[in-house]
C-alpha positions, 0 to 999 in steps of 0.5 A: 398873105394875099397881094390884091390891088384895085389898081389896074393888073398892068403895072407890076405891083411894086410900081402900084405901092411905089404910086400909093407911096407918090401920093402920100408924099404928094398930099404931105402926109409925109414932109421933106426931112420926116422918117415915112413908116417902116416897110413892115407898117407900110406891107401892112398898111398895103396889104401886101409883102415887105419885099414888094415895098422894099422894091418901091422904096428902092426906086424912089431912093434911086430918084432921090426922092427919099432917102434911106439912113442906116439904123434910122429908117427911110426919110423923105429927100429934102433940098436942105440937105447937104448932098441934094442942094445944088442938084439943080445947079449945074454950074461949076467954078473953072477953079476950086469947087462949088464949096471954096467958092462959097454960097452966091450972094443973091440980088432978088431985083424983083418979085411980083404976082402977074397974069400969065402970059399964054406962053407961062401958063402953057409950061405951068399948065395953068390956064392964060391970065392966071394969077403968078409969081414973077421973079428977076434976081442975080447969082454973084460968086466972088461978088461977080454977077454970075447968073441972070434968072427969071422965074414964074411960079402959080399963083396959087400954091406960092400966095404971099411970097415976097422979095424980102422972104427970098432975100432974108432965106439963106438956104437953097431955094427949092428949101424955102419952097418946101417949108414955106410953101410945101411944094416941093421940086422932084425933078427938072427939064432944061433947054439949053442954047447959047445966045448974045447978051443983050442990053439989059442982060449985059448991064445986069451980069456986068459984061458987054453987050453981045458977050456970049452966055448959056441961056437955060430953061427949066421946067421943075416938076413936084410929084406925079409931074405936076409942072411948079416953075418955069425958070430962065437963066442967063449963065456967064461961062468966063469963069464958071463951065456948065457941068452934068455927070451922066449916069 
């Protein structure tokens, strides 16, 4: 069978299916937890070999973007599974692990739809005094405030989300996003610094004033590095490290 594109010849043609499958997953044709087509549908759909898809699919497994189970077939990676769930969280308890200390008990202090300020609509790509979500919760493990965290998130794609949604939701964020809202995070920038507790973050996280605390910035992409929430965390490390595996 002949491999023809319409796409531009630069790119290998692995990375052109790997793009058509990207859009795909982009306009939900495929949702978080469904199987996507096997690869003989999709060599057939794209007219080209089943190798050539098997490589596309083995990229987009290496970035967790699906996921491949044996026997099943191919499904699409979604942060309500067990292993990808704290993928994003990198703060660990200094003793025990992430599962004996149990889920963070969340305080969602606020939740309401604001103008972006320049500065949010710059990291959102969204233009100033759009319309978007600003929430203010905290992170308690053990009944300890943990982490202080503010996030803004487009207007558009998150109308309708309400304190009571993200209080009553017991899963992981980026979970409730997907079946709620259908967007769904793929990939994460953060900015780390170490900076003094100010007052008001010293009386949310219970700690004095001027202790020191890891503030984190995140900007979480959804496919094709479409920019959905700009997320300031205010981290405690007195009894929890920040911890990255580099691979």
């Amino acid at each position: 069978m002949e491999e023809t594109q319409a796409t531009p010849a630069f790119s290998p043609l692995y990375q052109q299916i790997k793009g058509l499958i990207l859009q795909s997953l982009q306009a939900g044709e495929w949702k978080p937890g469904e199987a996507i087509p096997s690869e003989m549908e999709l060599a057939a759909r794209y007219r080209v070999s089943q190798g050539t898809v098997r490589k596309a699919i083995d990229e987009l497994a290496a970035e967790n973007l699906v996921v491949r189970r044996q026997g099943k077939g191919t499904f699409v990676a979604t942060h309500a599974e067990q292993h990808v769930q704290y993928r994003f969280l990198k703060l660990m308890p200094d003793s025990g692990d992430r599962d004996s200390e149990g889920p963070a008990q969340r305080n969602i202090l606020e939740c309401r739809r604001v103008r972006a300020s320049a500065e949010i609509a710059r990291a959102l790509a969204l233009r100033s005094g759009d319309a978007v979500v600003q929430v203010r919760r905290t992170l308690s493990f053990g009944g300890e405030p943990t982490i202080l965290e503010d996030f803004w998130l487009p207007g558009n794609a998150f109308k309708g989300l309400t304190a009571e949604q993200m209080a009553d939701y017991h899963g992981p964020t980026y979970a409730m996003f997907e079946l709620d809202f259908g967007v769904r995070m793929v990939r994460a920038e953060e900015k780390i610094r170490a900076i003094a507790a100010d007052e008001e973050a010293a009386q949310l996280l219970q700690v004095p004033k001027g202790t020191p605390l890891l503030s984190v910035e995140r900007i979480a992409y959804t496919y094709n590095d479409v920019p959905m929430e700009l997320r300031r965390g205010l981290y405690r490390t007195d009894t929890h490290h920040y911890h990255n595996d580099l691979s």
